[in-house]
BAROVO-449099 format. One record per residue (C-alpha): x, y negated, z negated. Coordinates in steps of 0.5 Angstrom, whole numbers, padded with zeros to 4 digits, always signed. Layout:
! BAROVO-449099
XYZ...
! end
This chain:
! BAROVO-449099
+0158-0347-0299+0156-0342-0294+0161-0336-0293+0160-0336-0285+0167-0334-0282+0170-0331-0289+0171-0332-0297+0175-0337-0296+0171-0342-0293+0166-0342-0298+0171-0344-0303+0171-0352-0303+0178-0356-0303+0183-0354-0298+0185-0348-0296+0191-0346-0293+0196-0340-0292+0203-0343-0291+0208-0338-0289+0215-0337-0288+0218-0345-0285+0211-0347-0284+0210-0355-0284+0206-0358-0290+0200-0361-0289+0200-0368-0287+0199-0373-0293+0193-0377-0289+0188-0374-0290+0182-0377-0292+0176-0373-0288+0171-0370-0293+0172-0364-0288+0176-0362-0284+0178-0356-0280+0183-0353-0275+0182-0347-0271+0186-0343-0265+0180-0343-0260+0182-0336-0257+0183-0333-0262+0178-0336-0267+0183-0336-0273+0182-0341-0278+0187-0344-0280+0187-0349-0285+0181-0352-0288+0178-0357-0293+0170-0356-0295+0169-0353-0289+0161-0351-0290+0160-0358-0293+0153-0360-0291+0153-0367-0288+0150-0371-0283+0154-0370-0276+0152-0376-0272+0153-0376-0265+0157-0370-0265+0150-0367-0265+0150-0368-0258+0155-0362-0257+0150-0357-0258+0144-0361-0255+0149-0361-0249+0151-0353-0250+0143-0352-0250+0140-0356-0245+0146-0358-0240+0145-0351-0236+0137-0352-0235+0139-0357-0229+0142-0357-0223+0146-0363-0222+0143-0366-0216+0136-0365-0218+0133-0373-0220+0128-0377-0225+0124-0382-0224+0124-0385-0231+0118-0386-0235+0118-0392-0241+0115-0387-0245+0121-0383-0245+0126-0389-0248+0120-0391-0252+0123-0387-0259+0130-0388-0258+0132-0391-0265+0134-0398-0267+0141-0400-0266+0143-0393-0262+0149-0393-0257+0146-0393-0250+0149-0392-0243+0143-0398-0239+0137-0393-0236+0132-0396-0234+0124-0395-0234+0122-0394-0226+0129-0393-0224+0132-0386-0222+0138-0383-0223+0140-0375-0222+0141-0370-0228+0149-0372-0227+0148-0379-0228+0145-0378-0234+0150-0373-0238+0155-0378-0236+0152-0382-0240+0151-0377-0245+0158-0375-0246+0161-0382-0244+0157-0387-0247+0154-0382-0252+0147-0385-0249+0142-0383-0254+0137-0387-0248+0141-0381-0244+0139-0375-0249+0131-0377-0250+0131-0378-0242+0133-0370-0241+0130-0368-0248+0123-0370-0244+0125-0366-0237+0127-0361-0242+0118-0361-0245+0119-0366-0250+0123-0368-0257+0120-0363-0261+0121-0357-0256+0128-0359-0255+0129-0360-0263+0127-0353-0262+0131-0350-0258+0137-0353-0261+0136-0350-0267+0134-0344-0264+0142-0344-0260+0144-0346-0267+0142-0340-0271+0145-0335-0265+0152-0338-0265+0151-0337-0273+0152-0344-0274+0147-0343-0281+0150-0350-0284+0146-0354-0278+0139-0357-0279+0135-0361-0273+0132-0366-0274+0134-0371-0267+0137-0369-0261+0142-0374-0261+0145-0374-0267+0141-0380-0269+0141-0382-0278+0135-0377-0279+0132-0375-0286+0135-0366-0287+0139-0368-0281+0146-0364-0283+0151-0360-0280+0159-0358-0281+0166-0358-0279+0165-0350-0279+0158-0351-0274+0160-0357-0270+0167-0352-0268+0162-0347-0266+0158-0351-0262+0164-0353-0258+0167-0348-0257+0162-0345-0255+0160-0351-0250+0167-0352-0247+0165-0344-0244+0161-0348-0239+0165-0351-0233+0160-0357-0233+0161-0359-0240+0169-0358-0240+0169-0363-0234+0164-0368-0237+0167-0367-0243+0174-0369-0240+0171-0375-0236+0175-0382-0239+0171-0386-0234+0166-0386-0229+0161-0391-0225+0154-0391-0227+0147-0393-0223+0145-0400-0224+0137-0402-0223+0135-0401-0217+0134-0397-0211+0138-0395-0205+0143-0396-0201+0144-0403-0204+0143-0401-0211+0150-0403-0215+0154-0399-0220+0158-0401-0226+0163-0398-0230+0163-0394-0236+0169-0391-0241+0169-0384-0245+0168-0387-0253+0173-0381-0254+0179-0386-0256+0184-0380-0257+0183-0379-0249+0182-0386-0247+0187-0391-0251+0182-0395-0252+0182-0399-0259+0189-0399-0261+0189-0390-0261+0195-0387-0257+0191-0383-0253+0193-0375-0255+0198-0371-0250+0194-0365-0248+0187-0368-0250+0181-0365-0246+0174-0367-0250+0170-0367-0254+0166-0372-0257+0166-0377-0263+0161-0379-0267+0159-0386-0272+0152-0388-0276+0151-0392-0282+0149-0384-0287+0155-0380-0283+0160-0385-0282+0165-0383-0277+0165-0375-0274+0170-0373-0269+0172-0365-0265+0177-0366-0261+0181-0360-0256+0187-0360-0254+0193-0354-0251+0200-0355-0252+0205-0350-0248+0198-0345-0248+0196-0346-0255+0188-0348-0255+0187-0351-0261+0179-0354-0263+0180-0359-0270+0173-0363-0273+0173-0368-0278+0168-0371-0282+0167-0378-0285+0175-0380-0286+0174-0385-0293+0180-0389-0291+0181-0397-0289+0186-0394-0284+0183-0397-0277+0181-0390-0273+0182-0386-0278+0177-0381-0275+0182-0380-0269+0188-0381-0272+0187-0375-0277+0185-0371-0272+0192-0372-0269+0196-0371-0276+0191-0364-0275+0193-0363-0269+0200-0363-0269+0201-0359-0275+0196-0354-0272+0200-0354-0266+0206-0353-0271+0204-0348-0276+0200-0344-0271+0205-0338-0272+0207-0340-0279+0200-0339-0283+0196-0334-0285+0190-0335-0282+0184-0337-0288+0178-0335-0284+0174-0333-0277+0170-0337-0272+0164-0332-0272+0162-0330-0265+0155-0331-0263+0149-0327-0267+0147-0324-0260+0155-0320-0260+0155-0318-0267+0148-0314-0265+0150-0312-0258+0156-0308-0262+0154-0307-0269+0147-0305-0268+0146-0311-0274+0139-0315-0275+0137-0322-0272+0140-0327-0274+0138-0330-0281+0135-0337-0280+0139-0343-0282+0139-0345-0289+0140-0352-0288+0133-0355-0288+0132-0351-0295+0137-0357-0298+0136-0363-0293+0141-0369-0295+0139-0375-0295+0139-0380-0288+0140-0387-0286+0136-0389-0280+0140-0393-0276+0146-0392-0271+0152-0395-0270+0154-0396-0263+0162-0395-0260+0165-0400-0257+0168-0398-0250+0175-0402-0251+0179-0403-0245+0178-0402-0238+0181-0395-0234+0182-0395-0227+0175-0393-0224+0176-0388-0216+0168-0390-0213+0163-0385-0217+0169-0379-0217+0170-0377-0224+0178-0379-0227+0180-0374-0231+0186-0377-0237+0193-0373-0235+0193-0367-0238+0187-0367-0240+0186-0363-0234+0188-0357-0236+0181-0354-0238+0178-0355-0232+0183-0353-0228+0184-0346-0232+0180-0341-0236+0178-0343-0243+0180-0337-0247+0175-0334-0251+0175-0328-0256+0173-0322-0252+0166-0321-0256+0164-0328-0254+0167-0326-0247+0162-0321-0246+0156-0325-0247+0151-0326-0242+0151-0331-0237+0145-0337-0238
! end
């Protein structure tokens, strides 16, 4: 595994630094991977086959949003044309866009964020000058977070043969989105009304649900006090992958957890809340056992280093199943016209600076 953000990381199995009175690691832990991190500081401080290289499913749509969400201004509108839906793969989870029906760019990452719409992302990814260059510039953004474990092969996260990230690059890439107002807020959004076919005044909207479960209580998960995003992902090759933010008495903390081997029911999320938890508990008890890295632009501005070395994830591609598992929305939450309801402290991020290290502070705005 790759030794990105330190040694430790590249070691496989747990890794923790347990100090004086810190909690031992929770006993439920089936995640292939997983990591916990504090989002200001960028401390690592557990983890478990960090670096592991496996598909990310639609926790992909982190980095396609962190890429793609700022080319746009939210109010611009799209005609959708049929040839635009016509590669979304079999089975994909779908928000309901319709050929020949318009839809402004905020309606379609509501269905990004919310319903995860693949029908979403390829609408955009079009806008953006096609697949190909939005895989492009994926990749491109990829390589300058240092997320060198990630290989884009679709933009949606969808079971595609190379395909790989892992719970230390999907970390990255959402720290580095949870920078952007827009993402933190769509990122936060529990429920929202979507366009229905039609045009004008008269066109009828329906509800959708955020198939984050930690923020909505959907499916028997107990929502997650403080949760504010980000994005959960299912297919058939990567099973069950999650990110999850959350703060506690101004602690940020960012836990990712991937492909959980248990039969308890919504293990993704419930392990990321056992992670969650202890984070928030052993956050000043640990040693930390690595670093998220800043970006590659950083390191150049204030070490003079090289370019960033191109992602060795194409160089071991793992092999991919080809259909998607789309998530359910669960019950219903009360819905406020098409005006975005935010989950309780869920708030806090858009209301508040998202803390960040001051490396990443200093970079540029897009």
């Amino acid at each position: 595994m790759s030794k990105v953000g330190g040694a430790r990381l590249g070691q496989a199995g747990t890794q923790v630094n347990l100090g004086p009175g810190a909690p031992v690691l929770p006993k439920k832990l089936s995640g292939r991977s997983w990591i916990v991190t504090d989002a200001e500081s960028g401390d690592v401080l557990a983890a478990h086959n960090a670096h592991w290289r496996l598909p990310p499913a639609s926790t992909m749509k982190m980095l396609f949003a962190d890429t793609v969400l700022p080319k746009f201004p939210k109010e611009q509108k799209h005609l959708v044309k049929n040839s635009e839906l016509r590669e979304v793969g079999a089975g994909s989870s779908l928000v309901g866009i319709k050929e020949n029906n318009e839809y402004t760019v905020h309606d379609l990452w509501l269905g990004v964020f919310l319903r995860s719409g693949n029908d979403a992302v390829h609408v955009l990814s079009h806008m953006n000058g096609g697949i190909d260059k939005t895989v492009a510039d994926m990749q491109k953004h990829a390589d300058e977070l240092q997320a060198l474990d990630t290989h884009v092969v679709s933009p949606d996260g969808y079971d595609a043969k190379g395909q790989v990230s892992s719970a230390y690059d999907l970390t990255l890439f959402a720290r580095s989105g949870m920078q952007k107002k827009d993402f933190r807020e769509y990122a936060a959004t529990a429920t929202a009304q979507f366009p229905g076919e039609g045009k004008g005044k008269k066109r009828e909207h329906f509800a959708i649900q955020n198939t984050n479960r930690l923020l909505t209580g959907a499916d028997g998960v107990t929502p997650y006090k403080g949760i504010a995003g980000v994005k959960n992902g299912s297919t058939t090759n990567a099973g069950t992958t999650f990110t999850g933010v959350a703060e506690r008495n101004g602690k940020v903390l960012l836990v990712t957890v991937m492909n959980p081997d248990s039969d308890e029911s919504q293990a993704v999320y419930k392990e990321t809340a056992r992670l969650l938890d202890w984070g928030f508990a052993a956050a000043d008890k640990v040693e930390p056992v690595g670093q998220l890295v800043a970006p590659a632009s950083s390191d150049r501005n204030a070490k003079g280093a090289a370019a960033p070395e191109k992602s060795p994830a194409a160089e071991k591609p793992e092999q991919a199943s080809e259909r998607e598992e789309s998530s359910g929305l669960g019950i219903a939450l009360a819905v406020a016209g098409g005006v975005l309801v935010l989950v309780g402290a869920g708030v806090f991020l858009v209301n508040r600076r998202w803390p960040l290290p001051e490396l990443v502070r200093r970079l540029p705005r897009r």
